[in-house]
VOGU-3710 file (C-alpha; in Angstrom, 3 decimals, decimal comma):
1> xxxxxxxxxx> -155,905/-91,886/-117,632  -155,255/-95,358/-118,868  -153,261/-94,357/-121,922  -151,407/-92,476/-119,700  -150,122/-95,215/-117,203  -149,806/-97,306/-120,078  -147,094/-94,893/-122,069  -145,268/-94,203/-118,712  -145,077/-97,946/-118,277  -143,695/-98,598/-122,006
11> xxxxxxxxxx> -141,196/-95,378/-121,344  -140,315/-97,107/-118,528  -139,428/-100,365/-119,931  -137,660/-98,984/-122,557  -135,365/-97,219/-120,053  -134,824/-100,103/-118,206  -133,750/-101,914/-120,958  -131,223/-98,852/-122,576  -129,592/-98,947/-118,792  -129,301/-102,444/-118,761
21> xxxxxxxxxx> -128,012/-102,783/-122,625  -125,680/-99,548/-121,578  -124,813/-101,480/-118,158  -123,972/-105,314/-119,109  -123,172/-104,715/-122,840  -121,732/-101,669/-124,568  -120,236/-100,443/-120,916  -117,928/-103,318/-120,414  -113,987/-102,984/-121,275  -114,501/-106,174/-123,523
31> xxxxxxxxxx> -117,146/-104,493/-125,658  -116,089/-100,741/-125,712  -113,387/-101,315/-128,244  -116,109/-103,014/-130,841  -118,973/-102,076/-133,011  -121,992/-103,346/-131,408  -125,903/-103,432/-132,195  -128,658/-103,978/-130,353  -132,199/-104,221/-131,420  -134,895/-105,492/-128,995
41> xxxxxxxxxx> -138,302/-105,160/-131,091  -141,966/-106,117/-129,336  -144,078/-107,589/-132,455  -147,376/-107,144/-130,167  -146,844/-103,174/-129,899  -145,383/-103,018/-133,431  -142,309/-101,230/-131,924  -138,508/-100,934/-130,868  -137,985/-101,075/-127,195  -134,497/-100,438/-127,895
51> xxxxxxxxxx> -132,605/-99,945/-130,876  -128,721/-98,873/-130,942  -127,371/-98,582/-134,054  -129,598/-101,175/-135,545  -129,293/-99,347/-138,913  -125,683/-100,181/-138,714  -124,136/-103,178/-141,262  -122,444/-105,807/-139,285  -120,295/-109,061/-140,582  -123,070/-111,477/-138,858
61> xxxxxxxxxx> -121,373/-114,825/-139,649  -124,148/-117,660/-139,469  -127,002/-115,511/-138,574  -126,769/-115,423/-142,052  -128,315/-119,038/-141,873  -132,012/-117,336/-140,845  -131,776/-116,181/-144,188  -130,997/-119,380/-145,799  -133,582/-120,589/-143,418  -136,717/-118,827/-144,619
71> xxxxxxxxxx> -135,796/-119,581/-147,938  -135,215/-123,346/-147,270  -138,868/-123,199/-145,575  -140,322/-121,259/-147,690  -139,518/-123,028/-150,949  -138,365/-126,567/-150,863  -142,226/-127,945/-149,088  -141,978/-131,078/-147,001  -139,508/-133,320/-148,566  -135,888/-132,614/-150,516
81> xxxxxxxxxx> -135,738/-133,526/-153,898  -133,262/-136,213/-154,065  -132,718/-135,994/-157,566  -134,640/-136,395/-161,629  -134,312/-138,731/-163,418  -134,547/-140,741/-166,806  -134,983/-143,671/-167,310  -134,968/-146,128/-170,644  -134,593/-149,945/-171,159  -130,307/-149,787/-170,404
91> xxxxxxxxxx> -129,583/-147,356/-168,327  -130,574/-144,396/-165,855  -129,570/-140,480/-166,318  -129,503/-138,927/-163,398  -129,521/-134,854/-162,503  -128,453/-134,040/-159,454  -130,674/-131,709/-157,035  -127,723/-130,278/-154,717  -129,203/-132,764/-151,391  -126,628/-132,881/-148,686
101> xxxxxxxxxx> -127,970/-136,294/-147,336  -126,788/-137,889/-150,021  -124,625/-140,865/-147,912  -124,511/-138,506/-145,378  -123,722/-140,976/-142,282  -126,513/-138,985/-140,357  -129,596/-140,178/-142,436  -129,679/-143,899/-142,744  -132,491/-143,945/-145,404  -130,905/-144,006/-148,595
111> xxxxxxxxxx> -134,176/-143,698/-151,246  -132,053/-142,364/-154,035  -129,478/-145,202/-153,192  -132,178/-147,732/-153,175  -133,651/-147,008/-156,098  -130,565/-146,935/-157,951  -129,306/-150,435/-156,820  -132,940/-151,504/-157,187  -132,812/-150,899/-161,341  -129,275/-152,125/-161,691
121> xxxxxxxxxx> -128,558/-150,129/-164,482  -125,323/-147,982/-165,064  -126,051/-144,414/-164,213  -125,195/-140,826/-166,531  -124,839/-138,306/-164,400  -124,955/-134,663/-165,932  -125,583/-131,062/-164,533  -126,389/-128,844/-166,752  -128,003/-126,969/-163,849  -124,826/-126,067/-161,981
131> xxxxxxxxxx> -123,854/-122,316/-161,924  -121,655/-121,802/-158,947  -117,743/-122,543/-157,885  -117,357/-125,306/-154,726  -116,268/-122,324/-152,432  -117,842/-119,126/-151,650  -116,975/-115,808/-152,204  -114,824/-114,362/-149,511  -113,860/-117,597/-148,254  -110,940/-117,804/-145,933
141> xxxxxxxxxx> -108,379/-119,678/-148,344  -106,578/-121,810/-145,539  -109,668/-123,359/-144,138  -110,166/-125,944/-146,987  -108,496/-128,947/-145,060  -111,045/-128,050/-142,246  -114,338/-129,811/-141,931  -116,975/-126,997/-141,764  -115,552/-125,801/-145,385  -116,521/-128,283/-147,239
151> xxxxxxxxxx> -117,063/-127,739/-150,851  -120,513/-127,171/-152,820  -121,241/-129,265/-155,629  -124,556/-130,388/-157,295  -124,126/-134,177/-156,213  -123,017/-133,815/-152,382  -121,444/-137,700/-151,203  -120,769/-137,989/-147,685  -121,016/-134,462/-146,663  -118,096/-133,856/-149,307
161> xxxxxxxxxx> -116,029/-135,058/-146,716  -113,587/-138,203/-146,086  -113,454/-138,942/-142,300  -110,196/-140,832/-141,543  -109,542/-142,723/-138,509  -106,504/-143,673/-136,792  -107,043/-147,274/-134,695  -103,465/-147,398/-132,614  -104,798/-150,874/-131,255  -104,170/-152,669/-134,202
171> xxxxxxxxxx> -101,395/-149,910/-135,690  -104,348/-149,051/-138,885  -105,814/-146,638/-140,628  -108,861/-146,495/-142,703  -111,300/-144,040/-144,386  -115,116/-143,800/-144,563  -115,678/-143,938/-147,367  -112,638/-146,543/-148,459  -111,073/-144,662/-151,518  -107,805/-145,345/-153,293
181> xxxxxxxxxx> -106,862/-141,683/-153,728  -103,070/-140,868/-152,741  -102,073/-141,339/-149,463  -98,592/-140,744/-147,845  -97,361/-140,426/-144,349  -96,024/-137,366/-142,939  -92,162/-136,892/-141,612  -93,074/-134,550/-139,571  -92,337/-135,915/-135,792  -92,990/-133,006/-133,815
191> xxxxxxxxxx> -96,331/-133,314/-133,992  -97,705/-135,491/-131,195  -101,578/-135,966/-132,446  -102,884/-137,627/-135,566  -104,114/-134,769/-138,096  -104,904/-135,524/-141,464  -103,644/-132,698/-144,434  -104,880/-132,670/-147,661  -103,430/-131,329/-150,251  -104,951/-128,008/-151,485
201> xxxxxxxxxx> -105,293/-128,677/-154,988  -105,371/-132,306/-155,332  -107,359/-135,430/-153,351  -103,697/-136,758/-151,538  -103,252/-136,907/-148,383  -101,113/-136,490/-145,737  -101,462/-138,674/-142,222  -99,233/-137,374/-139,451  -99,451/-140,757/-136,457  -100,759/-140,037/-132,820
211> xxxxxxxxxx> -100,221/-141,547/-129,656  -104,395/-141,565/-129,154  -106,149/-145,080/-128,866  -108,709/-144,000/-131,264  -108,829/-140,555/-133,231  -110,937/-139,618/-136,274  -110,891/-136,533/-138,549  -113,384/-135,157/-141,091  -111,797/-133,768/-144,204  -113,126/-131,969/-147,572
221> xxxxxxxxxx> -112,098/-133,343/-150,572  -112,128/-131,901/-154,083  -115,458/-132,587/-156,027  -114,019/-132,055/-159,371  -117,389/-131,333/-160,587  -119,127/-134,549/-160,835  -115,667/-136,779/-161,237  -115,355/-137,409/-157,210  -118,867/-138,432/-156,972  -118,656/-140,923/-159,711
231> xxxxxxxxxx> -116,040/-142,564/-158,216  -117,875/-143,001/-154,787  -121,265/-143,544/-156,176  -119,721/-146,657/-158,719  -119,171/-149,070/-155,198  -122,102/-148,235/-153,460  -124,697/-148,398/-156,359  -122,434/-151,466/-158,112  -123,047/-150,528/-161,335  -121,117/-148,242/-163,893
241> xxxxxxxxxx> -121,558/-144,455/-163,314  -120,204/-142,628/-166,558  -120,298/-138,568/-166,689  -123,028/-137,208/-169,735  -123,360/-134,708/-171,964  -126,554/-132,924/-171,468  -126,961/-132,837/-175,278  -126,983/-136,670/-175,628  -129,788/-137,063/-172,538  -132,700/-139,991/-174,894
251> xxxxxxxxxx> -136,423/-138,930/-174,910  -137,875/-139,834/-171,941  -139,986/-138,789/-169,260  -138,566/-136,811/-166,216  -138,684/-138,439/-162,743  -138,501/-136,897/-159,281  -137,680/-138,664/-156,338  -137,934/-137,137/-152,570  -135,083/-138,496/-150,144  -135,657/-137,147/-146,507
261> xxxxxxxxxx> -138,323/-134,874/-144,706  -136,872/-131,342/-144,847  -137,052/-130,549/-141,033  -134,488/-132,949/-140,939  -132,224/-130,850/-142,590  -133,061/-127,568/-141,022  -132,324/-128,654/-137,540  -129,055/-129,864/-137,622  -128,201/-126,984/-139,849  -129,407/-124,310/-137,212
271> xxxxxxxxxx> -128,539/-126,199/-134,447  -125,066/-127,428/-134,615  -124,531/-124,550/-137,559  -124,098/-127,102/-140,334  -122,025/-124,694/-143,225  -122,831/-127,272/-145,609  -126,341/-127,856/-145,123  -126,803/-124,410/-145,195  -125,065/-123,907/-148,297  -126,476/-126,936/-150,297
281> xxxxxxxxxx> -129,780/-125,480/-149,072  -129,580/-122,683/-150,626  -127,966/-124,506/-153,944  -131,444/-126,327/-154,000  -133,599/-123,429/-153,053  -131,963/-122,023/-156,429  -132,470/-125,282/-158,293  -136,200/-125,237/-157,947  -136,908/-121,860/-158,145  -134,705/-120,765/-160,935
291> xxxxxxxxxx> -133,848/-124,435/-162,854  -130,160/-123,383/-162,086  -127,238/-123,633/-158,886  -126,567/-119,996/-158,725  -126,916/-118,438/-155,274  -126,199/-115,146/-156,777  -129,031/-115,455/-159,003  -131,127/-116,871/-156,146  -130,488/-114,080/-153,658  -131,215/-110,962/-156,196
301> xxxxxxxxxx> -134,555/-113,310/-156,754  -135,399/-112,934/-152,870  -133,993/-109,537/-151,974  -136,371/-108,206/-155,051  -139,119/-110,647/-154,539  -140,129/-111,636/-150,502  -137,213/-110,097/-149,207  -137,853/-106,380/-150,403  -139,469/-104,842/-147,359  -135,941/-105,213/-145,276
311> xxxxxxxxxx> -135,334/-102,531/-143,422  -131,820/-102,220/-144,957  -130,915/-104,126/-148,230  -127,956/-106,541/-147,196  -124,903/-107,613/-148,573  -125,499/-111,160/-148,747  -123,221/-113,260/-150,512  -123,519/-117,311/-149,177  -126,006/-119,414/-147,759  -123,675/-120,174/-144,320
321> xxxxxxxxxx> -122,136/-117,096/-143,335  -118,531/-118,013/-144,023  -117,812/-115,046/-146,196  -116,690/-111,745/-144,649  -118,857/-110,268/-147,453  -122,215/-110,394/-146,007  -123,609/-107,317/-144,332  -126,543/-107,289/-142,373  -128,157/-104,891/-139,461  -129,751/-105,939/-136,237
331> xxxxxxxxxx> -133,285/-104,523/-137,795  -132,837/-106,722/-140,605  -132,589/-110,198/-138,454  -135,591/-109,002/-136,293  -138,271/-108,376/-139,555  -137,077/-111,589/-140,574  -137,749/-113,516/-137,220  -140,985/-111,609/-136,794  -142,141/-112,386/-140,778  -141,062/-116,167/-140,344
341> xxxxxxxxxx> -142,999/-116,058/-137,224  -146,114/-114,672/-138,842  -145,427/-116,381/-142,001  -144,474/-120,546/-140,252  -145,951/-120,143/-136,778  -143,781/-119,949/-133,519  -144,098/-123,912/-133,197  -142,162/-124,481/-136,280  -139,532/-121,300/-135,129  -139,312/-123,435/-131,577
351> xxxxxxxxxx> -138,316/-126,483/-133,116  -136,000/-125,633/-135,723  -133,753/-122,946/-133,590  -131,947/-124,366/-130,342  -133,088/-123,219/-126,953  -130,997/-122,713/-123,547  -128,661/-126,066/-123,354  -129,085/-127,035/-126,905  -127,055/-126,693/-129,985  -125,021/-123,921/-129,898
361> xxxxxxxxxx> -126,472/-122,634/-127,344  -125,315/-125,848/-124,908  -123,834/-124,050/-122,854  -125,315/-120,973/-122,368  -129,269/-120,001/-121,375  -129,416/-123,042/-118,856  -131,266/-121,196/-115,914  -134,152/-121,324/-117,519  -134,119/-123,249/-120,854  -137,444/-123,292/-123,362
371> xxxxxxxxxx> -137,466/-119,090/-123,235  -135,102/-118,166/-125,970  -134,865/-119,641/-129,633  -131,843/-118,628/-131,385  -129,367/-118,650/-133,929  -125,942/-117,815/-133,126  -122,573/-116,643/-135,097  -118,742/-116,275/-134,897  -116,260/-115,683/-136,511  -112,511/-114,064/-135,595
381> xxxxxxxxxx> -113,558/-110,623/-134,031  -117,361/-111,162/-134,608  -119,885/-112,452/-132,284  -123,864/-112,457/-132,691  -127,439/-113,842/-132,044  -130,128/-113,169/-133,027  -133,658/-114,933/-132,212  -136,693/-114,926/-129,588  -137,099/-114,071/-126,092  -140,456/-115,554/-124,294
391> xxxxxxxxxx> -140,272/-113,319/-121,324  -141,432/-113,923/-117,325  -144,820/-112,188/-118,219  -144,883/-114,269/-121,237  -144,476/-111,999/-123,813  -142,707/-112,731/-126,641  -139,876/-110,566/-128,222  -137,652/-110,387/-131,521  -133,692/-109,340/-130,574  -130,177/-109,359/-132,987
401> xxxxxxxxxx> -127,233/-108,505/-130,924  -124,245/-108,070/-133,369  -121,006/-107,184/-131,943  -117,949/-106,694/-134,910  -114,294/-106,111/-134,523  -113,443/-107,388/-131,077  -110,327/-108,428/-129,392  -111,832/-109,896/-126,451  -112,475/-113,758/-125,150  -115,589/-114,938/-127,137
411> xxxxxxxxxx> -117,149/-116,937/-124,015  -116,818/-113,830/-121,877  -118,808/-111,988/-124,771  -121,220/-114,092/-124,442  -121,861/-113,976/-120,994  -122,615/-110,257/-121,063  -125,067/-110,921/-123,798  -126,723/-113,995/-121,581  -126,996/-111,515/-118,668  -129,082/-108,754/-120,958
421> xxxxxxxx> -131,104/-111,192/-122,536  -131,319/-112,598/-118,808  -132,005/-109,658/-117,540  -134,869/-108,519/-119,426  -136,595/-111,387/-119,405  -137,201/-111,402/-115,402  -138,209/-107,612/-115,642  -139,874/-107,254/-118,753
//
């Protein structure tokens, strides 16, 4: 008699939920022109309390960075490797690990910086390690001047950016770092704000003067392999840095210093979707499992190795999502949120995805922030999330909503997908 009530109950729910999905979601003139997939998965039961089309490949722009995620936690421990070293009686030969933090302005602790002023030697800097190009594969071409596209490169400065800032007060401008790459002024007058173009094949750039008091703009710059980085590193450390031949590295032992915890890294990149943390993640992931920068390489490694019980074998091409290439399905995001979940603990998950109000979830989830954990996506005509739902009974569930090809407002997307998840977390 029990099992009885008990499967009525769970065909109930699951009813509930395919009305409401039907209802707030797939029913709604925004979302009947697009490809949309909804999995909603209770890891307690072991099974799908609704699943449409969650076989289906989607384009899931940064839920790709769950992937990147597990991999980041899974392989790089506690602390980043800042870099290895050698060291003899003149000078110090440095190969670069990929870390993002690097001079990044958001981590004032500078170890690798500190040690390197410390020995006041010139520094070789080689990398023989680096397999990869600094943009992805499938890359929109025309987003290079803009911040979240910054190049990969095995020794990251500054976020591989070059903020510039426009002070009207005093009629200035000035960069962060100060560099004395080309700069001209633009003729343009019809534009009324400052904006800052880089060329797209050289470091010169183009400042176009606004009317604002103050106004600042992040942009990539070329790495050059390690030529940019040399330049930047030579004021800071205040010593030589020369470019090395791997072949001419002296006998000497090989040193590995740790620069920041890497929690540190993994929240900013999940919850303001940092591309380039997620990428250079990745990048290092690769360096010390395989002793190479090859996220091709890397990926086959996981997909064959920890990865190979996905439902569906994705397309996976990048560590951020960027690329148009990757192709995942709703059932692959939920075994990976319930295997990090069994594999890190839910404490870890809670503190490393945003909640309601946080991240990039600010300003969504608010009624009743602390009950969902998720990562989000976007790109033109592609809107996801994917992540955990703590419900009113307190039960926790795994869901990927990934909605492709869409013409409609993204915010108003969004809002149907807040009232599902909404939804069935009162009645579930």
């Amino acid at each position: 008699m029990l099992l009885a009530i008990f499967f009525a109950g769970g065909c109930s729910s699951t009813r509930f939920i395919g009305q409401t999905a039907r209802q707030e979601v797939l029913q709604q003139p925004e979302l009947k022109p697009a490809e949309v997939g909804i999995s909603i998965y209770d890891p307690a039961k072991g099974q799908y309390l609704y699943d449409y089309q969650g076989d289906k490949y989607f384009t899931p722009a940064s839920n790709t960075k769950l992937f990147t995620l597990y991999a980041g936690i899974k392989y790089l421990g506690d602390s980043l490797v800042g870099m290895r070293y050698r060291e003899t009686d003149t000078a110090i030969w440095v190969l670069p690990s990929g870390d993002p933090t690097l001079l990044h302005p958001d981590y004032p602790n500078q170890r690798v910086i500190q040690l390197l002023q410390k020995k006041k030697k010139p520094v070789h800097l080689y990398e023989n390690n680096w397999q990869e190009q600094p943009l992805g594969k499938g890359w929109a071409w025309d987003d290079y001047n803009d911040d979240y596209m910054a190049e990969r490169s095995s020794l990251p400065l500054y976020g591989n950016t070059i903020r510039w800032v426009e002070d009207s007060t005093s009629a200035s401008f000035y960069s962060i770092p100060d560099i004395n790459w080309h700069v001209r002024f633009s003729p343009d007058s019809s534009r009324k704000t400052f904006f800052v173009q880089r060329d797209r094949d050289d470091n010169v750039f183009e400042i176009t003067e606004g009317k604002e008091s103050h106004r600042a703009q992040d942009v990539p710059f070329i790495t050059n392999g390690l030529a940019s980085a040399a330049i930047l590193l030579k004021d800071t450390v205040g010593q030589p840095i020369y470019t090395a031949h791997p072949a001419r590295l002296p006998v000497a032992p090989v040193l590995t210093l740790h620069s920041q915890p890497t929690d540190s890294l993994f929240r900013p990149m999940m919850f303001r979707s940092d591309n380039f943390f997620a990428e250079q993640t990745l990048l290092m992931v690769s360096n010390e499992r395989l002793g190479v920068m090859n996220q091709g390489k890397m990926i086959a490694s996981l997909l064959q190795g920890d990865l190979k019980e996905l439902p569906q074998r994705p397309v996976w091409v990048d560590g951020s999502g960027l690329s148009r290439y990757n192709l995942f399905t709703p059932r692959d995001f939920v075994w990976l949120l319930d295997k990090m979940s069994k594999d890190f603990g839910m404490n870890r998950m809670k503190a490393l995805l945003p909640t309601g109000g946080n991240g990039t979830l600010g300003n969504y989830y608010k009624k009743d922030s602390g009950y969902i954990y998720a990562k989000t996506g976007s790109l033109s005509g592609v809107l996801c999330i994917s992540g955990y739902l703590v419900t009113k009974k307190d039960r926790v569930l795994i869901f990927s909503v990934l909605v492709n090809n869409h013409s409609a407002s993204g915010s108003a997307i969004r809002r149907k997908i807040e009232k599902l998840i909404e939804t069935i977390r009162e009645k579930y």
